[in-house]
C-alpha positions in Angstrom: -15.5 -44.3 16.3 -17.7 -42.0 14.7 -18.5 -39.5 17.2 -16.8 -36.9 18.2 -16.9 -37.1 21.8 -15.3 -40.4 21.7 -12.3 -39.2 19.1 -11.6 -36.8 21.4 -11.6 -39.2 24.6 -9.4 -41.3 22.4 -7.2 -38.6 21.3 -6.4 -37.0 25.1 -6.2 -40.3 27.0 -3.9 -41.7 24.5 -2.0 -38.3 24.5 -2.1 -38.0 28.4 -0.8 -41.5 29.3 1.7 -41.7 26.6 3.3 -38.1 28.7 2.2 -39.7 32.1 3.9 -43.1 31.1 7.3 -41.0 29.7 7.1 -39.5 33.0 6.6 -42.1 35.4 9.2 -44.4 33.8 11.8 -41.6 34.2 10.8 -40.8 38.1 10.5 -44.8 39.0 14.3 -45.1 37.0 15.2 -42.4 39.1 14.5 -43.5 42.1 15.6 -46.3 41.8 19.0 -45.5 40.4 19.0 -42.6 43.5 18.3 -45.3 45.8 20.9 -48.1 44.8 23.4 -45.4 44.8 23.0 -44.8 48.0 23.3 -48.3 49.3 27.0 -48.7 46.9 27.8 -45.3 48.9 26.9 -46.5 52.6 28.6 -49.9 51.6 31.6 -48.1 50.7 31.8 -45.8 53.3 31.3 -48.7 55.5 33.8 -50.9 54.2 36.4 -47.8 54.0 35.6 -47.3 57.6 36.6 -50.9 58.8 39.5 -51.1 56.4 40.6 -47.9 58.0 40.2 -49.0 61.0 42.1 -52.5 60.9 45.5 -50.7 59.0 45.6 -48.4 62.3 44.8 -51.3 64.7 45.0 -54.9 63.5 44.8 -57.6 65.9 42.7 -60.4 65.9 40.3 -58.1 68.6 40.0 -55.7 65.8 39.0 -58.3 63.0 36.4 -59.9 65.3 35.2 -56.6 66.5 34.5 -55.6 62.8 32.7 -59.2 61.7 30.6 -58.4 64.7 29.4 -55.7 63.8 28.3 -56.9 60.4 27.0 -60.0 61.5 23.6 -58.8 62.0 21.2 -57.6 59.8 21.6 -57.4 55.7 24.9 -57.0 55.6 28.1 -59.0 55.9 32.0 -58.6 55.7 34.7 -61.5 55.0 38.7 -60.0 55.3 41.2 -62.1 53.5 44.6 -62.3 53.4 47.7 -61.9 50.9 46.9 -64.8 49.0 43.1 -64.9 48.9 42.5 -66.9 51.5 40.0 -66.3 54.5 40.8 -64.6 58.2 37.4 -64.2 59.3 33.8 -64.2 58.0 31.0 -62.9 59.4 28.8 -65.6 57.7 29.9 -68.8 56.0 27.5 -68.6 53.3 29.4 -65.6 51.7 32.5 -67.6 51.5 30.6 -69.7 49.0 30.6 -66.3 46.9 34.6 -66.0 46.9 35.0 -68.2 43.5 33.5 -65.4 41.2 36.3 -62.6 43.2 38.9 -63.2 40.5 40.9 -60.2 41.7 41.7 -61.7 44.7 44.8 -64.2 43.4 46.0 -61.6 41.6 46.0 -57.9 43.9 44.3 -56.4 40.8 42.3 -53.4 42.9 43.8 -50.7 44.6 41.1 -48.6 45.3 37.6 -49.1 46.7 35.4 -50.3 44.5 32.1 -51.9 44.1 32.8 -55.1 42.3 29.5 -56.8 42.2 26.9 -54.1 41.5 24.3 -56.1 39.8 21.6 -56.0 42.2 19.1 -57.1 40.0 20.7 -60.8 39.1 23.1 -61.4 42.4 21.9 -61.8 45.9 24.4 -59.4 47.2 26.5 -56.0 46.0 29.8 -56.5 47.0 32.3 -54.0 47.7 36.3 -54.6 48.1 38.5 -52.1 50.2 42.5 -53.5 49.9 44.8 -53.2 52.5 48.5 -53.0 53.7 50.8 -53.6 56.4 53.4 -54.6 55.5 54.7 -57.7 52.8 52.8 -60.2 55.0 49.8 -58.7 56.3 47.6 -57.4 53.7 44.4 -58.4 51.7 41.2 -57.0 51.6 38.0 -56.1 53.2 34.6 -57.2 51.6 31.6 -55.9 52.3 28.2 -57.5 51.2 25.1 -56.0 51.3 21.7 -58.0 50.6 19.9 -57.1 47.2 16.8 -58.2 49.3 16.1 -54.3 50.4 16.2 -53.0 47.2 14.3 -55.4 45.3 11.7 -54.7 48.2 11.9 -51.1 47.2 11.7 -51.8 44.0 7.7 -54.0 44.0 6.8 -51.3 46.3 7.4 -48.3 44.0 6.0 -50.9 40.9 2.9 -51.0 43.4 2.7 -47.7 44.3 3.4 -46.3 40.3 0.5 -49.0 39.3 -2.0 -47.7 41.8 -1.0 -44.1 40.7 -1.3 -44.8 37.1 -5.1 -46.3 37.7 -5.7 -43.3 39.4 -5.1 -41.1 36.2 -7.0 -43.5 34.2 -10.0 -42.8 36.9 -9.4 -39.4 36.9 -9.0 -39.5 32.3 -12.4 -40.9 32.6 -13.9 -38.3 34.5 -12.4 -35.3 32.6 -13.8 -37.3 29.0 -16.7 -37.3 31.2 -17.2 -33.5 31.8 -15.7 -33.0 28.4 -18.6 -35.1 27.0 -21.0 -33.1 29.0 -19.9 -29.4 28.6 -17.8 -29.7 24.7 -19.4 -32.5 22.6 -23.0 -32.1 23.5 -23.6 -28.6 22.9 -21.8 -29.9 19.1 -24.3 -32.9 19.1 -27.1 -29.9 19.6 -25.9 -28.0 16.9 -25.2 -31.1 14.5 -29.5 -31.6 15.7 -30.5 -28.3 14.8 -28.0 -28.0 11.5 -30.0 -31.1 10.3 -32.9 -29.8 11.0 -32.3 -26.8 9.0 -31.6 -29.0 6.3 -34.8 -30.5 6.5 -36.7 -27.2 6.4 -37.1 -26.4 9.8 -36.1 -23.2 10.8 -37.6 -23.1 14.8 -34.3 -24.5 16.2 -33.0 -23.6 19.5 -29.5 -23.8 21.3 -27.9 -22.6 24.2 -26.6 -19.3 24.4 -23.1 -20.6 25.0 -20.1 -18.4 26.5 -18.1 -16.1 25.2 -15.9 -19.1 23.5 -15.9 -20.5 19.7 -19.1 -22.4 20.7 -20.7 -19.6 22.1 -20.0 -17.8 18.4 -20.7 -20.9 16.3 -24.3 -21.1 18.6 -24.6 -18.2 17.5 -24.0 -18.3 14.1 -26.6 -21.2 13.2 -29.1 -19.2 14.8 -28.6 -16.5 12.7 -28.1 -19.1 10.2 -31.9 -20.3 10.6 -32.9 -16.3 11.0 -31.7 -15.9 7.9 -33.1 -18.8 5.8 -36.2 -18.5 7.0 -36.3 -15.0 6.1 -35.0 -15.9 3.0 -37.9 -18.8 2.2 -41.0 -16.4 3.2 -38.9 -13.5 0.9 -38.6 -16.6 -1.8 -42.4 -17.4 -1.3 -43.3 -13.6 -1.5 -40.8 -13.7 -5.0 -42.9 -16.1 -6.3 -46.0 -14.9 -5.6 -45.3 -11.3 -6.7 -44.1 -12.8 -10.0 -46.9 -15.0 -10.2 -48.4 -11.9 -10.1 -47.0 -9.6 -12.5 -46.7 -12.5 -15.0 -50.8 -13.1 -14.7 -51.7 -9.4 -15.0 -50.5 -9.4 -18.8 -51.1 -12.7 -19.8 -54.7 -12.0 -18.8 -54.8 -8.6 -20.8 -53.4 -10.4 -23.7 -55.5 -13.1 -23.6 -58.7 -11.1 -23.0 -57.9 -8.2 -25.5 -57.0 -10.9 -27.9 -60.4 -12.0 -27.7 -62.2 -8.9 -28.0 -59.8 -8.4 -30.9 -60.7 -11.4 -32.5 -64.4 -10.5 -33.1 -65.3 -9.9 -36.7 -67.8 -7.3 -36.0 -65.1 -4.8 -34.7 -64.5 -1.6 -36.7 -60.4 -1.4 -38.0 -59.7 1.1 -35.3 -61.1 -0.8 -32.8 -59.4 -3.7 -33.9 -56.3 -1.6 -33.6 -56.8 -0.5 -30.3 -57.3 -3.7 -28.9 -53.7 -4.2 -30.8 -51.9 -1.6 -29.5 -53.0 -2.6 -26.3 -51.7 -6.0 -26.6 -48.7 -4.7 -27.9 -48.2 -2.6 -25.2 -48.7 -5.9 -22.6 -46.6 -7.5 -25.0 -43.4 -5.6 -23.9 -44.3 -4.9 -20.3 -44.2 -8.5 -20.0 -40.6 -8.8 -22.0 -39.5 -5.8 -19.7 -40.2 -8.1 -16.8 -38.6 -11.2 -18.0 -35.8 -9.4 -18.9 -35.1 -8.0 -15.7 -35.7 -11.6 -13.9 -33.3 -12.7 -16.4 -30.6 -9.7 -15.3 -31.2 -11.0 -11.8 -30.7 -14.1 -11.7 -27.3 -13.6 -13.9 -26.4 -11.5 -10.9 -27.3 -13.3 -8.0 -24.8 -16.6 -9.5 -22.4 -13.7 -10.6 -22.3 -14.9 -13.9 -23.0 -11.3 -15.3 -19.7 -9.3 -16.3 -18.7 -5.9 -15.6 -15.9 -4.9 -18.0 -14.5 -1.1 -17.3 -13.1 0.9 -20.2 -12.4 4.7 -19.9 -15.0 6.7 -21.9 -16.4 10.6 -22.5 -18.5 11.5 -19.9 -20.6 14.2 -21.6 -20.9 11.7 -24.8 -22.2 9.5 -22.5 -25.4 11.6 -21.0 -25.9 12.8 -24.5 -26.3 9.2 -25.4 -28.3 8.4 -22.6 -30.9 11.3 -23.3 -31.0 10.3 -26.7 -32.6 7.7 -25.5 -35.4 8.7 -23.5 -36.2 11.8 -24.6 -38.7 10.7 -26.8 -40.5 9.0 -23.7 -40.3 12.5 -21.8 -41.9 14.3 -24.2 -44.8 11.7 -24.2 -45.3 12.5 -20.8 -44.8 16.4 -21.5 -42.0 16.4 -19.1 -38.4 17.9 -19.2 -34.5 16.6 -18.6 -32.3 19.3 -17.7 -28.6 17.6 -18.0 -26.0 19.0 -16.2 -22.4 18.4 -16.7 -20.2 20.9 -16.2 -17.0 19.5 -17.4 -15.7 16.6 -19.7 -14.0 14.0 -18.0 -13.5 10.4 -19.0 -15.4 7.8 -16.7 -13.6 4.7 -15.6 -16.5 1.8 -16.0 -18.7 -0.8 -17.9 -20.3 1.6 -20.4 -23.2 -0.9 -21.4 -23.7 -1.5 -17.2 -24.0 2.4 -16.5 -26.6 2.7 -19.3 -28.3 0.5 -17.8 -28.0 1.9 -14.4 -29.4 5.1 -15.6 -31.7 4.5 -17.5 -33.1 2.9 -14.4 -33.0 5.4 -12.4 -34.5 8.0 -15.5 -37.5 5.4 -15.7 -38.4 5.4 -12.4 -38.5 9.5 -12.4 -41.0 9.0 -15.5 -43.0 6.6 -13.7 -43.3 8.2 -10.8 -43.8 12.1 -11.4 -46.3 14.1 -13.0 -46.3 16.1 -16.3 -45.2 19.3 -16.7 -42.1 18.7 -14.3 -38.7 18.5 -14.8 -35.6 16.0 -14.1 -32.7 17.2 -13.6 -29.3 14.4 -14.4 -25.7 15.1 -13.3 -22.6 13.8 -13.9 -19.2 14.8 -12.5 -16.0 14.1 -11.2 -14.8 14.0 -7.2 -11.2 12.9 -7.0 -10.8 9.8 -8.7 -15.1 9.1 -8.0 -18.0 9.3 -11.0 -20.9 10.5 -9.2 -24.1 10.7 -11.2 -27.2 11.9 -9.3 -30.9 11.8 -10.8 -33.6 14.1 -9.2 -37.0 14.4 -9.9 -40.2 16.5 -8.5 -42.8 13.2 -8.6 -44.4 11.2 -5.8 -41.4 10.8 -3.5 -40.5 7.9 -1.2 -42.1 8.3 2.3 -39.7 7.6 5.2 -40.5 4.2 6.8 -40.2 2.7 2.9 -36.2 4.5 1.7 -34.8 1.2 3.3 -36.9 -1.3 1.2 -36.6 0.0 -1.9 -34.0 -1.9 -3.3 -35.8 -5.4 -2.2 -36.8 -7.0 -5.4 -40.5 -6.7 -6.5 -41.0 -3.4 -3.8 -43.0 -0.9 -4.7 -43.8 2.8 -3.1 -47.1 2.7 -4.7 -48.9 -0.2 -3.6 -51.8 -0.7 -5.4 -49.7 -1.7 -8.3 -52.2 0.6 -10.6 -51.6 0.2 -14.7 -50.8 3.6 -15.3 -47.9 4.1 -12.4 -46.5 0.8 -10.8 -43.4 -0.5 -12.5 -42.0 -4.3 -12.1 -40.1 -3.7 -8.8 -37.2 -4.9 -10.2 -35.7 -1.6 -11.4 -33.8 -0.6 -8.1 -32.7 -4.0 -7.2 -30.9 -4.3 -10.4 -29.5 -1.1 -10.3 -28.1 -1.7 -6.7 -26.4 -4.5 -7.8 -24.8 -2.8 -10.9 -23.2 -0.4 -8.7 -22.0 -2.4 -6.4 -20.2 -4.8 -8.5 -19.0 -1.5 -9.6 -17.1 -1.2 -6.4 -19.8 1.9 -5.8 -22.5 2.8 -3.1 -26.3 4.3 -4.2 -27.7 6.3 -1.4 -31.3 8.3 -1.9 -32.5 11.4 -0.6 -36.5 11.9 -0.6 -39.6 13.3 1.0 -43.1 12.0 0.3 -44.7 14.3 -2.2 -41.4 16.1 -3.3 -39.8 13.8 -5.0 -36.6 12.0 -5.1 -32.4 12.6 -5.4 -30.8 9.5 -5.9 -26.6 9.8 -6.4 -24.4 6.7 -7.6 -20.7 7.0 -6.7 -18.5 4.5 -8.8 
């Protein structure tokens, strides 16, 4: 029993007709118990009646007046006298019952009483009404009833319960039916298309479902196979982009490594070959790097230990840093902060994230401008913003920019395009910060990025 439709047929039929057998037994008890009680009451009543009736007027008339009337039909009635012994019978045969009426040597009963109730073993209920006239005259009346009726009663509810218990099997079969029909297969279809995901294939289609938990989990693998397929062509485009910028400077070193390599060359051309393979050299340990930073993040084994620190000792730091690369570039960094305040984060991890942010402002902007970096404090927030005056980020593109291996300049020129990487790594720093990046730019004005951690 592997499939679900048929643990859950299994499940509800055994459920439902352990409930409808619970149920049926107690209204077939019922009415049989309701129904024997009211055969012990009529016999009673009837027996009461003609005891009643023979204290006010006995006379032989009146004793065969009462056999009579219960000579007929199911029923009987036998009156004895003081010792036992039989006046009158409606039918022999029930004298042949007197033997098991033990009460009768000895005057034991003094009320009505049913003294043979076992309907289900004797052929009659019997019934005993004493009576008394006087020290001579008195004895009892005995009323028998035939179990016959009841027992009919009986096979005709056992009938009538059996046909109404197949009925609810009939009917259990149908429900597992539409249950198969309109619960399990839509699961089967999604089981087909989960599979199929599994196997690569990301075309899958379901039903749009209701407004139910299937309707949400239909939805949800279709997103599902949105999603990985997105995520395979962004994984082919990964690898190709990489394949990319790893080939661009293995095919500079290689080439200026045979240029360099020629004994004819003068020192300083020899040496400019050099420093151009040097300078390949580290572009292509830049890029590894940040793969390697990336990949740390995405299986979060990267770390982000928070420690309180200067805030102004850290953008002196920082600047100390790339200063030297600004004034390459003839360029300025105006650093603004205004106050000193001690910055609640991973030191080594907001390095990182600005110097980012500062590299991409070199990149991307021409010489002679300036980039301005602040750093300050908005209730218990660090916001550091970075702004520069260089290419800017046109509209359509501000979304993409943190995709890994995007670039605003396209044609991925030597002397501008970075790796890609830089913003991508730098989103994820902030966020495992617990902080949000947002970017504020206009094509050809440059750009105002501000981190809030």
């Amino acid at each position: 029993m592997n499939k679900i439709s048929k643990k859950l047929a299994a499940y509800f039929t055994v459920s439902f007709l352990v409930l409808e057998t619970v149920l049926m037994m107690y209204l077939h008890q019922n009415i049989i118990h309701s129904r024997v009680d009211e055969e012990y009451s009529r016999l009673l009543m009837s027996g009461s009646n003609h005891r009643n009736v023979l204290k006010d007027h006995y006379s032989d008339e009146t004793i065969t007046h009462i056999v009579l009337m219960e000579a007929e039909g199911n029923s009987g009635v036998i009156i004895t006298g003081k010792n036992g012994e039989v006046i009158r019978s409606s039918d022999e045969e029930l004298e042949n019952l007197m033997p098991s009426l033990s009460f009768l040597q000895n005057s034991t009963i003094q009320n009505d009483r049913v003294v043979i109730p076992d309907w289900e073993d004797a052929p009659y209920i019997v019934s005993a009404h004493p009576y008394k006239l006087d020290e001579n005259r008195s004895g009892y009346v005995l009323m028998f009833q035939s179990s016959e009726p009841i027992e009919r009663l009986v096979k005709k509810l056992n009938f009538h319960f059996g046909l109404a218990g197949g009925t609810i099997t009939i009917i259990l079969f149908v429900i597992y039916t539409i249950l198969s029909k309109f619960l399990t297969r839509p699961l089967i279809r999604m089981k087909e298309a989960t599979e199929k995901l599994s196997e690569g294939k990301f075309n899958v289609s379901l039903p749009a479902g209701g407004n139910d938990e299937l309707g949400e989990l239909s939805v949800a693998i279709r997103k599902l196979a949105t999603d990985l397929e997105r995520m395979k062509k962004e994984r082919n485009e990964f690898l190709a982009s990489i394949s990319h910028e790893l080939s661009t400077p293995l095919t500079y070193l290689i080439g200026y490594l045979k240029v360099a390599m020629r004994p004819e060359l003068t020192e300083e051309e020899r040496n400019h070959y050099l420093m151009i393979i040097a300078d390949e050299s580290n572009r292509m340990k830049d890029l590894v790097k940040n793969l390697m930073d990336l990949a740390k993040m995405d299986e979060m084994t990267f770390t982000v230990s928070k420690m309180n620190f200067s805030a102004q000792q850290f953008i002196k730091d920082v600047a100390r840093l790339v200063i030297p690369s600004f004034d390459v570039k003839n360029m300025k960094l105006h650093l603004i902060c205004k106050e000193d305040f001690q910055v609640d984060a991973d030191p080594l991890r907001l390095e990182q994230i600005v110097l980012n942010l500062l590299d991409n402002a070199l990149k991307y902007s021409e010489g002679n401008t300036t980039v301005r970096l602040e750093i300050s404090k908005e209730k218990k927030r660090t916001i550091i913003s970075v702004e520069d005056e260089g290419i800017g980020i046109p509209a359509a593109q501000i979304d993409m920019i943190y995709e890994k291996l995007f670039r605003v300049e396209k044609s991925r020129s030597r002397t501008l395009g970075g790796s890609g990487l830089g913003l991508a790594i730098v989103k994820e720093l902030v966020e495992a910060h617990g902080g949000t990046i947002e970017v504020k730019s206009e094509s050809g004005k440059g750009s105002l990025f501000t981190v809030r951690i």
